[in-house]
N, CA, C and O of each residue as an XYZ file, in Angstrom:
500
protein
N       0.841     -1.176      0.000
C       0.000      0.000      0.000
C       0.889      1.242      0.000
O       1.760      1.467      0.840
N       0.556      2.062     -1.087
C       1.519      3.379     -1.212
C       0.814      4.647     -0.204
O      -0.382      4.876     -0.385
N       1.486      5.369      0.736
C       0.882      6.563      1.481
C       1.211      7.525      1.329
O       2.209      7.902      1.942
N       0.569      8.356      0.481
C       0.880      9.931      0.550
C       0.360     11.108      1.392
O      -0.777     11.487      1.675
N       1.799     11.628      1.741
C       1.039     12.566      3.248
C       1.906     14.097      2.317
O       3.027     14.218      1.824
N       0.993     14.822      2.405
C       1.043     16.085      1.542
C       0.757     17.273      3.361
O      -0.142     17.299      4.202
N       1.755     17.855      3.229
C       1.573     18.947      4.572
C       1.081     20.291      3.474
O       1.658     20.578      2.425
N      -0.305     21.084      4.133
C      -0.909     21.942      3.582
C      -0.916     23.060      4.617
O      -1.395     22.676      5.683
N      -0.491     24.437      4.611
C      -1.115     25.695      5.550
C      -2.172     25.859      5.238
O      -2.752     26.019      4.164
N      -2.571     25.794      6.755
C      -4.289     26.325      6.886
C      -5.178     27.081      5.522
O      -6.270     26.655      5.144
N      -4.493     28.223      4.920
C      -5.128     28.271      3.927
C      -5.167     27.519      2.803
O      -6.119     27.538      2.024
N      -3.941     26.684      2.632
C      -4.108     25.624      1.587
C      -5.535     24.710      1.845
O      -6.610     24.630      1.250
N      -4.897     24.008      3.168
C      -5.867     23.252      3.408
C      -7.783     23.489      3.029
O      -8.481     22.731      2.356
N      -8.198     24.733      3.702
C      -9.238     25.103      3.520
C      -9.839     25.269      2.220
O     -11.029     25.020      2.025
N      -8.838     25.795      1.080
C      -8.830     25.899      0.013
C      -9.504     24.535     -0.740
O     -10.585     24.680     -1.311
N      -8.927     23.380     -0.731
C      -9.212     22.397     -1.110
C      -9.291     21.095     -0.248
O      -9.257     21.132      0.982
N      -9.378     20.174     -0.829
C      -9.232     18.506     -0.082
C      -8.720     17.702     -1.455
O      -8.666     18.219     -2.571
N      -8.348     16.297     -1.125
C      -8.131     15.497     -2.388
C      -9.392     15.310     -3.257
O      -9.218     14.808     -4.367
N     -10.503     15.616     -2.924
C     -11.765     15.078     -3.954
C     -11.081     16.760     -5.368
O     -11.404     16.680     -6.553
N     -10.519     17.565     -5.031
C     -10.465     18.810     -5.801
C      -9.213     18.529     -6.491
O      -8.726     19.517     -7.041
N      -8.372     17.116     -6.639
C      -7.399     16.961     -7.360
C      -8.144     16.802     -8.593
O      -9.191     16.208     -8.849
N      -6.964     17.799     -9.617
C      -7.012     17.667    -11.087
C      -6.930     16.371    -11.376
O      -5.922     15.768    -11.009
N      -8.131     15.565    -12.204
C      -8.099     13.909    -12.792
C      -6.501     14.042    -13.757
O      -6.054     15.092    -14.220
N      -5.970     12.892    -13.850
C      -4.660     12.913    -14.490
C      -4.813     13.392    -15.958
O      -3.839     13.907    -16.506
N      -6.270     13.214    -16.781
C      -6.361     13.132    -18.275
C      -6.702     14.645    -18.513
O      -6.749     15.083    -19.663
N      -6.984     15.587    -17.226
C      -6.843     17.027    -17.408
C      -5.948     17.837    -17.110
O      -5.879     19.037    -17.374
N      -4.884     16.843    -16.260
C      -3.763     17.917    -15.776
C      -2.932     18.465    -16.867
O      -2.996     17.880    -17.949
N      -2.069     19.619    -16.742
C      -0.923     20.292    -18.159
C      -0.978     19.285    -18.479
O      -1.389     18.290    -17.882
N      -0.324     19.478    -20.069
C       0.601     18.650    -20.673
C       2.020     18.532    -20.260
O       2.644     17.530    -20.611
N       2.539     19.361    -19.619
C       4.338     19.249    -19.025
C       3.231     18.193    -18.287
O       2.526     17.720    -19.178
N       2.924     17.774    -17.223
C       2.914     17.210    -15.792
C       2.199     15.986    -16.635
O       2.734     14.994    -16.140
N       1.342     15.554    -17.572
C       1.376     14.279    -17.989
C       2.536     13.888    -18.443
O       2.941     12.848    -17.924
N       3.239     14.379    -19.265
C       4.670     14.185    -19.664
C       5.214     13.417    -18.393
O       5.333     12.202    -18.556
N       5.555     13.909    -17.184
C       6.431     13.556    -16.505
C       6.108     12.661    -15.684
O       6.927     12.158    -14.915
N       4.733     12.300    -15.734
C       3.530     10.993    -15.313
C       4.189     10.238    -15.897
O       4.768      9.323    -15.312
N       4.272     10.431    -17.226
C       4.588      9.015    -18.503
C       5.317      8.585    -18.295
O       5.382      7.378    -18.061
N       6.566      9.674    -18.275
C       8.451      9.343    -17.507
C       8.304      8.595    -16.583
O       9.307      7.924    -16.341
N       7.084      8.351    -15.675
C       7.507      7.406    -13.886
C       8.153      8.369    -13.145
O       8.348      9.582    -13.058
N       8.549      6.663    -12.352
C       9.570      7.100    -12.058
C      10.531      6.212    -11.581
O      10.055      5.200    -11.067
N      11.933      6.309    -11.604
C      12.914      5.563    -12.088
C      13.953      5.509    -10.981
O      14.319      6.562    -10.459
N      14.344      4.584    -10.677
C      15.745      4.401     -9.674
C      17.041      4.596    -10.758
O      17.130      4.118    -11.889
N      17.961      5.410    -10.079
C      19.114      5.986    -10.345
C      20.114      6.114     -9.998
O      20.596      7.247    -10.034
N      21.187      4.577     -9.309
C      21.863      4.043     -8.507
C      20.920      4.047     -7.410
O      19.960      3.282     -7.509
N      21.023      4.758     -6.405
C      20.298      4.605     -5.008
C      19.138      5.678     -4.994
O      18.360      5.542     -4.050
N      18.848      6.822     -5.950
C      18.228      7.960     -5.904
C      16.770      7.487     -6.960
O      16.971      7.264     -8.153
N      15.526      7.388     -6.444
C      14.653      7.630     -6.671
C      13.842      8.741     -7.820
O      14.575      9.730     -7.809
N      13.520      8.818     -8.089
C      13.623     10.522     -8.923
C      12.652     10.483    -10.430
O      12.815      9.566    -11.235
N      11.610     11.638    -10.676
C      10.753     11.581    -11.789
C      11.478     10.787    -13.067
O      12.668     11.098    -13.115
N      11.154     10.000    -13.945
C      11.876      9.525    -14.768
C      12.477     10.594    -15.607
O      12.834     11.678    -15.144
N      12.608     10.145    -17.252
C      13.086     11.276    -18.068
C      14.485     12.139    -17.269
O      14.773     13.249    -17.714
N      15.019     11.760    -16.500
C      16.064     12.565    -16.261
C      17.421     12.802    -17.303
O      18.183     11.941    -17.741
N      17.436     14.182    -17.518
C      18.438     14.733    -18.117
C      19.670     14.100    -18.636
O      20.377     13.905    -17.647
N      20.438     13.573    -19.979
C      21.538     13.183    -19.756
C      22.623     14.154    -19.053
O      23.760     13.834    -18.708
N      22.066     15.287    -18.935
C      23.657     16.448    -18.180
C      23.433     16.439    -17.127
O      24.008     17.190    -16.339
N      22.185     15.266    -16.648
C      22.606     14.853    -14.831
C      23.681     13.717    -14.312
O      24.003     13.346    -13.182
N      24.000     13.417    -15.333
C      25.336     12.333    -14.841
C      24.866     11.569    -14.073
O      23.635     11.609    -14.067
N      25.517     10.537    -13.080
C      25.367      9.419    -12.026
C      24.776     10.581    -10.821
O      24.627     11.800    -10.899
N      24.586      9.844     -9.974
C      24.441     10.410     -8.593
C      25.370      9.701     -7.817
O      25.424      8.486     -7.627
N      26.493     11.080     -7.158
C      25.795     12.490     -6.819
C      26.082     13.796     -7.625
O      26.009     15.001     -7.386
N      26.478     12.935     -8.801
C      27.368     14.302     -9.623
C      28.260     15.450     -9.083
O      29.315     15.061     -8.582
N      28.080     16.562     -9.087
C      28.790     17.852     -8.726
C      27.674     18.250     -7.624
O      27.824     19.387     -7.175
N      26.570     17.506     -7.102
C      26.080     17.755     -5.536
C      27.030     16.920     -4.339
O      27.829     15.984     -4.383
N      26.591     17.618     -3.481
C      26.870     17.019     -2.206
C      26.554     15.813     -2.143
O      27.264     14.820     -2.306
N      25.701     15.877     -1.952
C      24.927     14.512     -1.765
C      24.069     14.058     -2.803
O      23.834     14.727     -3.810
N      23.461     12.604     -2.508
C      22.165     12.309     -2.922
C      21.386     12.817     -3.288
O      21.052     12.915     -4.469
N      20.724     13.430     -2.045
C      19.315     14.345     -2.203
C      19.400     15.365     -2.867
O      18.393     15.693     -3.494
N      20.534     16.154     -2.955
C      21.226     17.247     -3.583
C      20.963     16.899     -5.031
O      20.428     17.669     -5.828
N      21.326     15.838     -5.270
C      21.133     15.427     -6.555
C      19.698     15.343     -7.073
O      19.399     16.094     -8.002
N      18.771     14.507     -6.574
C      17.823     14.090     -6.763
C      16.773     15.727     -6.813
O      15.940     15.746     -7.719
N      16.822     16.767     -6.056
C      16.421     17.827     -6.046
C      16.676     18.697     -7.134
O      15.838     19.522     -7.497
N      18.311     18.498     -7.935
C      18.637     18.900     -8.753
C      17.778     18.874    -10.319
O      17.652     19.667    -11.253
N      17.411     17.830    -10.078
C      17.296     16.523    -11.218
C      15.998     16.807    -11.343
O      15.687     17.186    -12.472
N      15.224     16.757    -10.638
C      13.760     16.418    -10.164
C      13.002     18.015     -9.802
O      11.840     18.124    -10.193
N      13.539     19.066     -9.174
C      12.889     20.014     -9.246
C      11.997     20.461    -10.402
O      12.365     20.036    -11.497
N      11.019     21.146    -10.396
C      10.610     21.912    -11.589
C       9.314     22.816    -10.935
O       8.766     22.325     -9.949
N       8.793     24.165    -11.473
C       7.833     24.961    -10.657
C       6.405     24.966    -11.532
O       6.283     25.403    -12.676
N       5.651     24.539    -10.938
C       4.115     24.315    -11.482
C       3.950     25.670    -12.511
O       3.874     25.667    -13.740
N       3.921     26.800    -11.592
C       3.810     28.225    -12.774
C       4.157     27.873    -13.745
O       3.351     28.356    -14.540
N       5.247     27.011    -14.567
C       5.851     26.936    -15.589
C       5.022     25.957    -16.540
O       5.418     25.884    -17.703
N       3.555     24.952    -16.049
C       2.805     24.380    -16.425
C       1.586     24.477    -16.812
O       0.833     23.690    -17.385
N       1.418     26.042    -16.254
C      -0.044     25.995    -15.776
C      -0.299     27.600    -16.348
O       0.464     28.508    -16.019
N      -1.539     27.828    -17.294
C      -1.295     29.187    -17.882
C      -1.961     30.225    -16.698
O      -3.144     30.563    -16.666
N      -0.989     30.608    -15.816
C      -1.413     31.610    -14.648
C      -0.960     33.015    -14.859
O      -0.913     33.330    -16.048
N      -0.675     33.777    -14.157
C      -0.601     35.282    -14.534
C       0.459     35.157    -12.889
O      -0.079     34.890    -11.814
N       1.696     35.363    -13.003
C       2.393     35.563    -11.880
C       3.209     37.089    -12.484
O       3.705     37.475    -13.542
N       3.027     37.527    -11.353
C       3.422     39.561    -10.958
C       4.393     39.316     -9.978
O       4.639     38.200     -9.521
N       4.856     40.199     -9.707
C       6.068     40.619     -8.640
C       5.718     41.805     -8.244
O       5.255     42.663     -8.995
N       5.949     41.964     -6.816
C       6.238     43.307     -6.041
C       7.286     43.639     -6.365
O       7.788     42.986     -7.280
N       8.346     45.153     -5.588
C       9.180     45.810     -6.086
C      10.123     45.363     -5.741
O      11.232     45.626     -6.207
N       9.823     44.392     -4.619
C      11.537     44.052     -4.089
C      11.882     42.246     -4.922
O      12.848     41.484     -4.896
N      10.172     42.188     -5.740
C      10.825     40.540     -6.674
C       9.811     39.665     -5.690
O       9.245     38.886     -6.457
N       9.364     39.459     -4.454
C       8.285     38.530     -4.386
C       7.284     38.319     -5.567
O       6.832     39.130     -6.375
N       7.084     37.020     -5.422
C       6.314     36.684     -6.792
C       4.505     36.894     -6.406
O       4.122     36.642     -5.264
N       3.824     37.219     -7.142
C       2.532     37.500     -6.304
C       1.209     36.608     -7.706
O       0.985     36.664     -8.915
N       0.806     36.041     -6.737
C      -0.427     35.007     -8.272
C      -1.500     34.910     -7.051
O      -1.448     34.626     -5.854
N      -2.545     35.312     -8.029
C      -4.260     35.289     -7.320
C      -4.289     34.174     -6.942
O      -3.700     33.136     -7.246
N      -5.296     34.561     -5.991
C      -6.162     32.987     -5.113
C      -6.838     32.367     -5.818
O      -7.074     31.268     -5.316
N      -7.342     32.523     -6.869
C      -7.678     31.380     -7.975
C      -6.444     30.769     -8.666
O      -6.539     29.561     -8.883
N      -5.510     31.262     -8.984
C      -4.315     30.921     -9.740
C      -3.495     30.123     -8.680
O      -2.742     29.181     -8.926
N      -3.811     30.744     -7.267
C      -2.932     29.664     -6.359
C      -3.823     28.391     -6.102
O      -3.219     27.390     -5.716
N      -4.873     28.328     -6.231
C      -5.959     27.372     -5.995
C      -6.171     26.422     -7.112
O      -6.844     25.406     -6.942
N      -5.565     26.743     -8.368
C      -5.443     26.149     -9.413
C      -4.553     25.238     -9.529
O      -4.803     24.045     -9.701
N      -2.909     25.977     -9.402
C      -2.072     25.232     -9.148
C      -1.773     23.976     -8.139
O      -1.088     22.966     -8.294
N      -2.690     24.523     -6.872
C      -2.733     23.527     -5.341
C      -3.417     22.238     -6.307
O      -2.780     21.187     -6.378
N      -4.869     22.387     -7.113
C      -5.239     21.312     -7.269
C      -4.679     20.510     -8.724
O      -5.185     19.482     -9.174
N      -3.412     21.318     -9.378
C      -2.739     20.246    -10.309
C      -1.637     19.883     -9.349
O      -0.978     18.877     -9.611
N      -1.401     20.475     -8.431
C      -0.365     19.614     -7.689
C      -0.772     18.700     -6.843
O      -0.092     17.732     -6.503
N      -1.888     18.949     -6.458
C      -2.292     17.178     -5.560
C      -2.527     16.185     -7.007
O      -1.880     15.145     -7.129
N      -3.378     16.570     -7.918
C      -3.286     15.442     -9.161
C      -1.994     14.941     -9.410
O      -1.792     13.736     -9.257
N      -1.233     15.576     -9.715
C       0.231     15.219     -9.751
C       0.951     14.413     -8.847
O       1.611     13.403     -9.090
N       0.742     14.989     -7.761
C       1.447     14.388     -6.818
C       1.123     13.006     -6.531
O       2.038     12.239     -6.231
N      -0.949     12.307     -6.634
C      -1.539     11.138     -6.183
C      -1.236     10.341     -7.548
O      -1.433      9.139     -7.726
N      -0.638     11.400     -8.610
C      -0.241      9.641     -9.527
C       1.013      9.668     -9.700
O       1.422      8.749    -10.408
N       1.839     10.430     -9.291
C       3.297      9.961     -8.903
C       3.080      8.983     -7.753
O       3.716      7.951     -7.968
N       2.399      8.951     -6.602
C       2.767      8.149     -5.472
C       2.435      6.745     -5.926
O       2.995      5.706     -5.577
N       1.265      6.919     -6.901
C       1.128      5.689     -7.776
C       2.085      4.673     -8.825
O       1.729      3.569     -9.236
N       3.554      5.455     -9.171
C       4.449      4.927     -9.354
C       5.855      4.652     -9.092
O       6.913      4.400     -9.668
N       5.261      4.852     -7.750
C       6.286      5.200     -6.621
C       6.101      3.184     -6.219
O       5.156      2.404     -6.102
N       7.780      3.087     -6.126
C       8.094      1.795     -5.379
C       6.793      1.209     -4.430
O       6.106      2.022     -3.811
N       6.563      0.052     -4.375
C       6.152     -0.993     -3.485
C       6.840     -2.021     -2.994
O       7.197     -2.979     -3.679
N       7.109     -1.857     -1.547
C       7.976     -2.934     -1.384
C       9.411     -3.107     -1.857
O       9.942     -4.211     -1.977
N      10.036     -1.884     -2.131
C      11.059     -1.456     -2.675
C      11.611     -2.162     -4.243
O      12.627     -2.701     -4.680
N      10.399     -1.816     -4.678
C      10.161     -2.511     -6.407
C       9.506     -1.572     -7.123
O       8.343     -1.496     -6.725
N       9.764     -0.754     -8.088
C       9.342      0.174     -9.075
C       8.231     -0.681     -9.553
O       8.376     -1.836     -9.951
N       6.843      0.120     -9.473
C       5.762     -0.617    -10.159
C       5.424     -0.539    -11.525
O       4.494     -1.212    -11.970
């Protein structure tokens, strides 16, 4: 049995629940993409499939592991999702409560079918 525990601030939380996850066949197209990829063991590092050939082995030119795997594996929803992100003067990034409420619910979609190809029993499913 796979368990995903997602930590939400109070306003996240209130915002939504899992019944408000994006179904997988509506989420972006980047984030089905990287559904398709899996996800893939990489010596000892875990990590969205499709990884980069200019990520080398792990740990490459990180510290560590995780260093790596963060490297590798990062990417920011805004960049998926057609939202309207502004900045204040000093560069905080600023996106409406619908646009943040949008994104919250392609990232729980995202997130409940990654956990879905996430190891069992320490076996890639």
């Amino acid at each position: 049995m796979t368990v995903l525990n997602i930590r939400f601030n109070d306003l996240a939380a209130a915002a939504l629940d899992q019944t408000d996850a994006i179904p997988p066949d509506r989420l972006a197209p980047g984030l089905r993409e990287m559904i398709a990829d899996g996800v893939v063991l990489t010596g000892e590092v875990l990590t969205l499939g499709g990884i980069p050939g200019w990520a080398g082995r792990p740990p490459g030119r990180q510290a560590d592991l995780t260093g790596w795997e963060c490297f590798v594996s990062s990417f920011h929803l805004e960049d998926h999702l057609p939202i309207d992100v502004g900045s204040l003067p000093e560069g905080e990034p600023v996106i409406s409560e619908a646009d943040q409420a949008l994104m919250l619910r392609h990232g729980l979609g995202f997130a409940l079918e990654i956990a879905k190809a996430a190891p069992v029993g320490g076996v890639l499913a």
